[in-house]
GUDREN-366054 format. One record per residue (C-alpha): residue number from 1; z, y, x; residue in three letters. Coordinates in Angstrom, 2 decimals, padded with zeros to 5 digits. Layout:
+-----+---------+---------+---------+-----+
|   n |      zz |      yy |      xx | res |
+-----+---------+---------+---------+-----+
| NUM |       Z |       Y |       X | ALA |
...
+-----+---------+---------+---------+-----+
END
This chain:
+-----+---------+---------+---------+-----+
|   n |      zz |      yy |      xx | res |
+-----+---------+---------+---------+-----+
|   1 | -171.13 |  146.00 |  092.81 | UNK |
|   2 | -174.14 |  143.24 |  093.48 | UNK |
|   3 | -175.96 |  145.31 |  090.15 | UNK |
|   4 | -175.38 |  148.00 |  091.37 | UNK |
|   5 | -177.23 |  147.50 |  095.38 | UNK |
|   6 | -179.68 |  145.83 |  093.06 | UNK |
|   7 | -180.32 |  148.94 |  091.22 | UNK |
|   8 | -180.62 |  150.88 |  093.97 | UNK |
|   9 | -182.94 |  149.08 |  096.27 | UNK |
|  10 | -186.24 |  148.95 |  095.35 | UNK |
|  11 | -188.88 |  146.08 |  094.49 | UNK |
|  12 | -190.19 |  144.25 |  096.92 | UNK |
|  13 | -193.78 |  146.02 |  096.16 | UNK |
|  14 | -192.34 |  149.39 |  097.01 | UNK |
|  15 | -190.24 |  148.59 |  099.12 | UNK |
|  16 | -191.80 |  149.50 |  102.41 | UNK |
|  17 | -193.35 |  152.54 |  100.77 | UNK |
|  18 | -189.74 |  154.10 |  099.74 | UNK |
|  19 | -188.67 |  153.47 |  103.31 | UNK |
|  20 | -191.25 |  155.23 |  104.40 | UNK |
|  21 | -190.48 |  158.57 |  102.18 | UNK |
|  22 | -186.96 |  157.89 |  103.21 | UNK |
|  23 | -187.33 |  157.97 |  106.15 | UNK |
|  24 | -190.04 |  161.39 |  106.53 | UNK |
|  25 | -187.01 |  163.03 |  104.68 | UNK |
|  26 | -184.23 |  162.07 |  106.95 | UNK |
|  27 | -186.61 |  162.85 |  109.29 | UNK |
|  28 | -187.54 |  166.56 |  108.08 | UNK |
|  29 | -183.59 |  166.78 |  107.56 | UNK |
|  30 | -183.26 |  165.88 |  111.04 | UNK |
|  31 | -185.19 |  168.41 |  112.45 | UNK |
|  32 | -184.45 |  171.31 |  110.19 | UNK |
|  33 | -180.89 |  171.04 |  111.81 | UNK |
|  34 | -182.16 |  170.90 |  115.46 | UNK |
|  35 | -184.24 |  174.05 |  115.08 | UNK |
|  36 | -181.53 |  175.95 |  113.44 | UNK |
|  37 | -179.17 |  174.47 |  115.93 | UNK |
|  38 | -176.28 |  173.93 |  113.56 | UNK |
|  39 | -174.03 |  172.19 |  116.36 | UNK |
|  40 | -173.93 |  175.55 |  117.60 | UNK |
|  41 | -172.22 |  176.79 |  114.05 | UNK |
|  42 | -169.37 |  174.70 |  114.06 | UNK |
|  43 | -167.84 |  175.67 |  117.37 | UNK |
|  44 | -166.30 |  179.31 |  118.09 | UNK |
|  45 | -168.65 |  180.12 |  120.39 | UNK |
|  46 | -169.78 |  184.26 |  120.57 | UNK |
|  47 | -173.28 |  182.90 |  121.49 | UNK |
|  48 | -174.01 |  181.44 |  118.10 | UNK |
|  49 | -173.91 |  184.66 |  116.30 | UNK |
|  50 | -177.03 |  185.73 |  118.31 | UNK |
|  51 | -179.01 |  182.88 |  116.99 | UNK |
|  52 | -180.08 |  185.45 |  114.26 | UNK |
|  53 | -181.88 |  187.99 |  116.75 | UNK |
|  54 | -180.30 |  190.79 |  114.22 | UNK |
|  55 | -177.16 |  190.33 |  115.08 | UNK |
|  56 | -178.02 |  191.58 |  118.47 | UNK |
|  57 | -175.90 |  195.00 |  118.36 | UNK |
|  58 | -172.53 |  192.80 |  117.17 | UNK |
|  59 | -172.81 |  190.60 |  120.22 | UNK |
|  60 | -173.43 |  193.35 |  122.87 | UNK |
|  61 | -170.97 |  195.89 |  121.49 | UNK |
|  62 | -168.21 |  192.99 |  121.06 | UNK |
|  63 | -169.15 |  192.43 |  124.94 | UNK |
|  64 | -168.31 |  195.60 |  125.96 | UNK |
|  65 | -165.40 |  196.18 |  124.02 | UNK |
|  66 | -161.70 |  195.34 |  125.36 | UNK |
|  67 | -161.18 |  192.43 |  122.26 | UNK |
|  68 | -163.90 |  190.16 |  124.31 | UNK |
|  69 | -161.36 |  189.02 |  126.97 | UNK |
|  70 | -159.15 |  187.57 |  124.06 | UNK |
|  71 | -160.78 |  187.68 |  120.67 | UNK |
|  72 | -164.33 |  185.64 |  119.70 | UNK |
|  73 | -166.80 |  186.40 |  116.89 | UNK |
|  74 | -164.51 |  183.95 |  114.41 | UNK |
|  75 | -160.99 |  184.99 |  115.90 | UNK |
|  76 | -161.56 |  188.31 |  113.59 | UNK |
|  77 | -164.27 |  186.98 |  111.11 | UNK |
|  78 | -163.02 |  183.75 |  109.51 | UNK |
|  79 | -159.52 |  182.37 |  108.54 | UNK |
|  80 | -156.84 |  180.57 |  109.85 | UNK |
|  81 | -154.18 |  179.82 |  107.73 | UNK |
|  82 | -155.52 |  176.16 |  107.73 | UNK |
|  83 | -158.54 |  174.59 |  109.42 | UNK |
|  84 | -160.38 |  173.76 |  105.92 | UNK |
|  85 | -160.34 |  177.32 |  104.77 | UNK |
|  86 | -161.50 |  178.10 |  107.84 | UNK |
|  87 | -164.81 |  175.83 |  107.75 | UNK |
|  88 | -165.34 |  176.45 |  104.35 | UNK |
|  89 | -165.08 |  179.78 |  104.73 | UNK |
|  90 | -167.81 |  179.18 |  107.52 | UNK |
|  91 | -169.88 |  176.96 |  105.48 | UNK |
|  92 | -169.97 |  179.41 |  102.73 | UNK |
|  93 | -170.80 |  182.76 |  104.42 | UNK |
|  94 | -173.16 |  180.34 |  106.84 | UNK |
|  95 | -175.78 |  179.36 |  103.25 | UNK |
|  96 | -175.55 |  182.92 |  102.40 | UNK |
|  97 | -176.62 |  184.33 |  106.16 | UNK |
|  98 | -179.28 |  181.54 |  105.89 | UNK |
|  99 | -180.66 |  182.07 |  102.76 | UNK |
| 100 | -181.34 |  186.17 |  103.42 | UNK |
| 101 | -182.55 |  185.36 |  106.65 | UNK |
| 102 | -184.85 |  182.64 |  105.44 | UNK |
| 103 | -186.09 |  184.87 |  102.38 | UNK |
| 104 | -186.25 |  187.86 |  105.23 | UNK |
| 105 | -184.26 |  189.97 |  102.82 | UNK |
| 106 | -181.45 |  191.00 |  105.56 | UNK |
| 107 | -181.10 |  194.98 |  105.42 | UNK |
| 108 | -181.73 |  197.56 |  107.53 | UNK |
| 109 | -177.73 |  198.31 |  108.05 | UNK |
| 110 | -175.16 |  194.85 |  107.59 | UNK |
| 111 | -172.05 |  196.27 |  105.79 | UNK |
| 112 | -169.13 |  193.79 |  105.58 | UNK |
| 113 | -168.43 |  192.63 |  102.34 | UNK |
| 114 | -165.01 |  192.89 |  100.55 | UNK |
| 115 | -163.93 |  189.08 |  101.11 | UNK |
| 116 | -164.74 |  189.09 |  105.00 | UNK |
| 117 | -162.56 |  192.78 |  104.58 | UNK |
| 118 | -159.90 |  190.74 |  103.88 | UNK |
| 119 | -160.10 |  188.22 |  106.19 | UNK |
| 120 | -160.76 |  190.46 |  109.07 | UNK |
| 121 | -157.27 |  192.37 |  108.08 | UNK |
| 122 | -155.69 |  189.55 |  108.34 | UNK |
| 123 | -156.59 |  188.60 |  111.14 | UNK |
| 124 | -156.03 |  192.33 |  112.58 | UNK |
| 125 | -152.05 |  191.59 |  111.23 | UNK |
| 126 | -151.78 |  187.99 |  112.82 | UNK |
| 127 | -152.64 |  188.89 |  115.99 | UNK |
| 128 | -151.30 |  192.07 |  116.12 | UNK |
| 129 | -147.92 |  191.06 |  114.46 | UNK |
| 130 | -145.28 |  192.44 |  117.33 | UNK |
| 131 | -147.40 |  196.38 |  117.20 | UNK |
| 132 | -147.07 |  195.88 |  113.25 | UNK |
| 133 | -143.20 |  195.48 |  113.28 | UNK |
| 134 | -142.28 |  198.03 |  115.79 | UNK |
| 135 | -144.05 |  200.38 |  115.06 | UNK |
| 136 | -144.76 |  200.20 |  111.04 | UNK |
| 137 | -142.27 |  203.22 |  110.50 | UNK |
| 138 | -144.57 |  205.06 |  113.11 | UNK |
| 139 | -148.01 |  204.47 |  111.48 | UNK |
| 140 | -146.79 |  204.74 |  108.11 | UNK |
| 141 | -145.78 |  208.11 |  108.97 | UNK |
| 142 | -149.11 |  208.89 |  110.50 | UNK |
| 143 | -151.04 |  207.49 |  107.64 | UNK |
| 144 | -148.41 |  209.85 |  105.23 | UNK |
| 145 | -147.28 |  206.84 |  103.62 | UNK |
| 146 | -143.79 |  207.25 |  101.97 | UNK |
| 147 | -142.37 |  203.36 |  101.84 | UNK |
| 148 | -139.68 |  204.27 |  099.33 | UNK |
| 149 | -141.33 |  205.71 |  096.74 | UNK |
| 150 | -144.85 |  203.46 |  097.26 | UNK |
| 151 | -142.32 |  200.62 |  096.32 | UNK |
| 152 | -140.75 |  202.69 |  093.70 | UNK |
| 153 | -144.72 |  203.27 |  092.15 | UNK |
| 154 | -145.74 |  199.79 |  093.15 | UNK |
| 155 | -148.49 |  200.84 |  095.00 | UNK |
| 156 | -150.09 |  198.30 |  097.19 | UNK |
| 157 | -150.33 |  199.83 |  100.56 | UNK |
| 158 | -152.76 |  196.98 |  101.91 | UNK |
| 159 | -155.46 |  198.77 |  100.73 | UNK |
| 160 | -155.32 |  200.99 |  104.20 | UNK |
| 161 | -157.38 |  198.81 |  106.33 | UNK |
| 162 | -156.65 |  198.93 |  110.25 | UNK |
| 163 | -160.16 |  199.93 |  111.09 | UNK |
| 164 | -159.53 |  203.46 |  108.52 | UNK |
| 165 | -158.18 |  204.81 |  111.80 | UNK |
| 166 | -159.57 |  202.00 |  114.61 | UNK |
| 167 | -163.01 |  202.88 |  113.50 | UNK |
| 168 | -164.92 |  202.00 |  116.87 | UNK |
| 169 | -163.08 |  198.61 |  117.47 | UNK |
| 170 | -164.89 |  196.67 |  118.60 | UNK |
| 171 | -168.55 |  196.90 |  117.48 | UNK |
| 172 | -168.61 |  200.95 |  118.49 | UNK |
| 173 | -171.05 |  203.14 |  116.28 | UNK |
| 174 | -173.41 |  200.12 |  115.75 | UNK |
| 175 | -175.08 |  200.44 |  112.08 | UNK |
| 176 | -178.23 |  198.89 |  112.46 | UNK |
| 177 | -180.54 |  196.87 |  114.79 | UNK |
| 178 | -182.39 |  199.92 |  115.42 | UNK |
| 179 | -179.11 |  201.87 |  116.51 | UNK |
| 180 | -179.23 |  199.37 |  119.70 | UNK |
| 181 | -182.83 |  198.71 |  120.13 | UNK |
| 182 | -182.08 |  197.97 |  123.56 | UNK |
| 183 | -179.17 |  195.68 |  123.23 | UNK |
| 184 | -179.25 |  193.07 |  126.06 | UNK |
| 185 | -178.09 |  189.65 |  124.06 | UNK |
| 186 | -177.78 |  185.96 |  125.38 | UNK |
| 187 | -181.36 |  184.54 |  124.54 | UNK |
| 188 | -180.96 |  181.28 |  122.25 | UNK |
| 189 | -182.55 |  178.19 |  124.06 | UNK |
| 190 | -186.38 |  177.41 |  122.82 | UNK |
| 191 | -185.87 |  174.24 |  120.49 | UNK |
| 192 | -189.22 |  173.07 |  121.76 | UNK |
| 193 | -188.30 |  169.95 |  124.19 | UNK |
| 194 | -189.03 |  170.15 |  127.87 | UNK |
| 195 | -191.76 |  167.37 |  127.69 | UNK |
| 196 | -193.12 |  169.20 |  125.54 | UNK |
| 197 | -193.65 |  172.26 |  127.18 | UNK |
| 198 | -194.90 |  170.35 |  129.98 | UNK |
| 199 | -197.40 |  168.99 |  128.52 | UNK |
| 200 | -198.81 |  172.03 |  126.96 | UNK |
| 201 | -198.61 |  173.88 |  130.38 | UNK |
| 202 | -201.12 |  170.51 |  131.81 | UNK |
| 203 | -202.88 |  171.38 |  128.93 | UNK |
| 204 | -203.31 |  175.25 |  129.41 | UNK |
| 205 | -203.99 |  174.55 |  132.82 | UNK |
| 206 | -206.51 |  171.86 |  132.14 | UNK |
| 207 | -208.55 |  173.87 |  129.53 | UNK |
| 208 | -208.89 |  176.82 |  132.80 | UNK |
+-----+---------+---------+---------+-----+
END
């Protein structure tokens, strides 16, 4: 163990040097993760999704829909059969957000992808569980499914997603940013510190 810390820190010539690139890193790190708030991404809050100013026409269509007085942004969008799934789930969809915003590649109109399809059905059965078992016999009917003979083929009637009927719950007609140009959002709090701003405000006033 003692070669090993020995290995590892540096010689006494570099030594201050190395904690001073250390240190700018950590520091760098630091502040990447204040300006892209990333507190904000671990908690369920409907806000965070409005950090990215595209997501604008999610937020204020999910506010105006009936699922806001019960159902946040990650009660439909992310797991819960288990609390790591859920965060990794998160973590991995978060990079992938991040990197296409960061590279400004985002399109015009966001289309779910088949693995949040999934989740999002899910999440459509868990909550709506007691509607699903009295009344399957119902919407198979209305959907012209046959249950004895898709059991019989071994078709996999899954594949009928809840929103092939639902198809304005919750987010409306909303395609695209420029569907809702006018979509009045929660604005995200300026990462610049108050003393900051103060400061340049003396100065603005100053150079008058």
């Amino acid at each position: 163990m003692k070669n090993i810390v020995k290995q590892i820190i540096p010689p006494d010539k570099w030594r201050l040097s190395v904690l001073i690139i250390v240190g700018i890193f950590f520091g760098f790190a630091a502040y990447a993760l204040y300006l892209s708030k990333f507190p904000s991404y671990l908690s369920d809050s409907p806000e965070t999704c409005v950090n990215c100013h595209i997501m604008g026409p999610e937020y204020a269509s999910w506010s105006h829909s009936s699922h806001r007085i019960h159902a946040t942004c990650n009660d439909c969008h992310v797991p819960h059969n288990n609390i790591f799934n859920k965060y990794f789930f998160k973590a991995k969809d978060g990079m992938r957000h991040a990197t296409i915003f960061t590279l400004r590649t985002e399109p015009q109109a966001i289309i779910i992808k088949e693995a949040s399809k999934r989740v999002v059905q899910q999440n459509c059965e868990r909550c709506h569980t007691y509607l699903l078992n009295h009344n399957k016999d119902k919407m198979n009917a209305a959907l012209g499914i046959n249950k004895e003979e898709d059991e019989d083929e071994g078709e996999d009637n899954n594949e009928r997603k809840c929103w092939d009927c639902h198809r304005e719950t919750p987010h409306g007609k909303v395609k695209s940013i420029s569907s809702a140009p006018n979509a009045y959002v929660p604005l995200p709090k300026s990462p610049v510190p108050e003393w900051l701003n103060s400061l340049m405000n003396k100065e603005k006033t100053n150079n008058k």
